[in-house]
C-alpha positions in Angstrom: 23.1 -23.5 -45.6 25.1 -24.8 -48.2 28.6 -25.6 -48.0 31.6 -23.8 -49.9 33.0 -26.1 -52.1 36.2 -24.7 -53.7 39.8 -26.0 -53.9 42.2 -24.5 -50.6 44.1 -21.6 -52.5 47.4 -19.6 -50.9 46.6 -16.8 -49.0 49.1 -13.7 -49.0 48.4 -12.1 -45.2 51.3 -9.8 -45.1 54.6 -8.9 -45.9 55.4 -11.5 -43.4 53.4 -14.5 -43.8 51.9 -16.5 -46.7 49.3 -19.3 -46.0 50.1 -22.1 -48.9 47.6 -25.3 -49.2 48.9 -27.7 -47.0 50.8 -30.4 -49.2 53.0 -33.4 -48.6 56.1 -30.8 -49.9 55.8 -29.6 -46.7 56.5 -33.1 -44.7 60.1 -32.8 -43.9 59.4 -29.0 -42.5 56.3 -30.0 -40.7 58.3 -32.8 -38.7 61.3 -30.4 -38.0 58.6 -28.0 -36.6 56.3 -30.7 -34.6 59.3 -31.9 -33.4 60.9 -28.7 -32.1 57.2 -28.0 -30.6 56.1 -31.6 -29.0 54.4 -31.8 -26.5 52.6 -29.1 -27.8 51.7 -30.7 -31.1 49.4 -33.6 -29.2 47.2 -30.7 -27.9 46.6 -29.3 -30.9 46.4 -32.0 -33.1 45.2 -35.2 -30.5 44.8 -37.9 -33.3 48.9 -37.5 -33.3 50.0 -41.5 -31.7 53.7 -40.5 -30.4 53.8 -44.9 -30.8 53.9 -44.4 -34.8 56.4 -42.5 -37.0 55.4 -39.0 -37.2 57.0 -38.8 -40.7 54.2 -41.5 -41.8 51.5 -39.8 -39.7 52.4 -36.8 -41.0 52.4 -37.7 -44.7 49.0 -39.9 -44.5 47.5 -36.3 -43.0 49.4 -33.9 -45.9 47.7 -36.5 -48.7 44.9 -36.8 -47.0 44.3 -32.7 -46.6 45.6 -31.9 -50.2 43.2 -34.5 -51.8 40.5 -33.2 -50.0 41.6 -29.3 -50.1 41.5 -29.8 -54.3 37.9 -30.7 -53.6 36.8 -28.1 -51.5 36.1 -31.2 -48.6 38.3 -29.7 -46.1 41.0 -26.7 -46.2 44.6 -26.9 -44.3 47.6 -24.4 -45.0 51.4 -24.2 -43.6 52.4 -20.9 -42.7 55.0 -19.9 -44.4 57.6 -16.8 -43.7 58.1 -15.4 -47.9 61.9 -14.4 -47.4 63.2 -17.5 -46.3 60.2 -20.2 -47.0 60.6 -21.2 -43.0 57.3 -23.4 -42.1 56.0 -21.3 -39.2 52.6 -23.4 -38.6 50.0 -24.5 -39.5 45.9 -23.7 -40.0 43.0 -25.3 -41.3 38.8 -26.3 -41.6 37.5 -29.6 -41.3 34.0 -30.9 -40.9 34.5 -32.5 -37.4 31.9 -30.3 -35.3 30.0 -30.8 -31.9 27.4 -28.2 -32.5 24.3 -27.9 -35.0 24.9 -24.7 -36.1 28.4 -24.9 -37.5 29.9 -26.6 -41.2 33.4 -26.3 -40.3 36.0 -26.3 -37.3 39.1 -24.4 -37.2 42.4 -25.7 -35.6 45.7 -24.3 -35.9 49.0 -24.7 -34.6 52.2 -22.4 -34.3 55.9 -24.2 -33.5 57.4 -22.7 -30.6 60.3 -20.6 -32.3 57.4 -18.5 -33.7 54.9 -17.8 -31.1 54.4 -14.5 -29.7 54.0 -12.8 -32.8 50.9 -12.4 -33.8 51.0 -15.6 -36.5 47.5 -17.2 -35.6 45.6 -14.0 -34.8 46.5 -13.2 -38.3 46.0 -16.5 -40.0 42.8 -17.0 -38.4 41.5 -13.6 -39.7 42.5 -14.2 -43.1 41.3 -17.9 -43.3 38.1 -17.0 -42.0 37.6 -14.1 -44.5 39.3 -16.8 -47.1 36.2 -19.5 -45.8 33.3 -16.8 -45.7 34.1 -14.8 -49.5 31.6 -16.7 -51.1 28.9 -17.4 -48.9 28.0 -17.2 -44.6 28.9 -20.3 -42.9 29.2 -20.9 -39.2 32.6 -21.8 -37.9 33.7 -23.9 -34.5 36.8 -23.2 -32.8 37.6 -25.0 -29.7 40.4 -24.4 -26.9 41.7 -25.9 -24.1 40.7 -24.0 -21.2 44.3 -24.1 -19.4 46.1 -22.8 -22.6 46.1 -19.6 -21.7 47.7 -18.5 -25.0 44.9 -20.2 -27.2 42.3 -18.7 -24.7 43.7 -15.3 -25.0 43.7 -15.9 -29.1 40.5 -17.3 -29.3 38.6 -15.0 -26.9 40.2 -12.1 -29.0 38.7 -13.9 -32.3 35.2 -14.3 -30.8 35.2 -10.6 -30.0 36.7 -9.2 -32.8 34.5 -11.2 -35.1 31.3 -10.8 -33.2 31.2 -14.7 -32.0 29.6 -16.5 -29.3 30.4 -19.1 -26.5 28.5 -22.4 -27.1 28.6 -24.5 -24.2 26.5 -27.3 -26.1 29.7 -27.6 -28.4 32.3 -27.9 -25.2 33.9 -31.7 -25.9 36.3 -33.8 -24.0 39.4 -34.5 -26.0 42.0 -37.3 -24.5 45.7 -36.3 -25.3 48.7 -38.3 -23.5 46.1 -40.3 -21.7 44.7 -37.0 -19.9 41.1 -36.1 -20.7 39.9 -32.4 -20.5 37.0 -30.4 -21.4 37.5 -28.0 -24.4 35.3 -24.6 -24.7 33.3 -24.0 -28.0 32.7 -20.4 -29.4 31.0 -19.8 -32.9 31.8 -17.2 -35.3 29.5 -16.3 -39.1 32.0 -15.6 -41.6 30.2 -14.3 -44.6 30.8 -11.9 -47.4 29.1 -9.1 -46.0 31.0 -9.9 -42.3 33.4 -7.2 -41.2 35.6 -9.4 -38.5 37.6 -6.6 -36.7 35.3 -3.7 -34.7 
């Protein structure tokens, strides 16, 4: 199945939140909100190395995910609040999959002043809808079994979008020295795919 290949564009959700291609204009915000959010931020994101400057870390990922996001290569977006342009999270597609059947896996990642509110429910919906407009591809998302929020958010994803568990996908990821067994569910996005039953 071929792959979309077009440049990460913004994504209005709501009233309420925007999803704008991830960029390195967002680097101050994104270390105000990883900061305020540690040590949640090395669960979602595991290749974080609390040893090296998150500003550097951070910038080397926002070039990294623009220049690839301009060439359809991989797809990241801060999520934004419109009235005040606060950086509420972030959301995105990359290649790095465990199973056969899937092109892309999703990760996302909401700071802790603005969870509980529905942000990733939403932005996954609308960047999987984004992903599958121009053709089906098969999508990853992983979860720590013992993050009960990201259970209950992916488990309400798999459902509403008609997914499946996919045990050969399940992978260890290390984070602070701590290894632990994440749970893999796949989801078709497609143009013809209505996510919510």
């Amino acid at each position: 199945m071929a792959v979309s290949r077009r440049a990460t564009s913004s994504i209005r959700v709501d009233e309420g939140l925007l999803l704008r291609p991830a960029s390195l204009d967002y680097s101050s915000e994104l270390l105000e909100a990883f900061e305020e959010t540690w040590p949640e931020v090395s669960r979602a994101m595991p290749w974080i190395n609390p040893d090296i400057s998150f500003l550097e870390q951070i910038e080397s990922f926002l070039q990294e995910t623009e220049k690839m996001g301009r060439n359809g290569l991989m797809h990241h977006w801060v999520m934004i609040r419109p009235w005040d342009n606060a950086l509420l999270g972030l959301i995105g597609f990359d290649h790095v999959t465990r199973t056969i059947e899937a092109e892309w896996n999703l990760g996302y990642w909401v700071r802790s002043s603005a969870q509980q509110h529905g942000l990733a429910r939403k932005s996954i919906n609308a960047t999987l809808k984004w992903l599958g407009a121009i053709n089906e591809v098969t999508v990853e998302l992983k979860v720590d079994p013992l993050n009960a929020a990201g259970v209950k958010t992916v488990l309400q994803t798999v459902s509403n979008w008609n997914g499946e568990r996919s045990i050969p996908g399940d992978s260890a990821v290390t984070v602070a020295g701590i290894r632990t067994l994440h749970h893999c569910h796949l989801i078709k996005t497609g143009p013809k795919t209505s996510q919510i039953k």
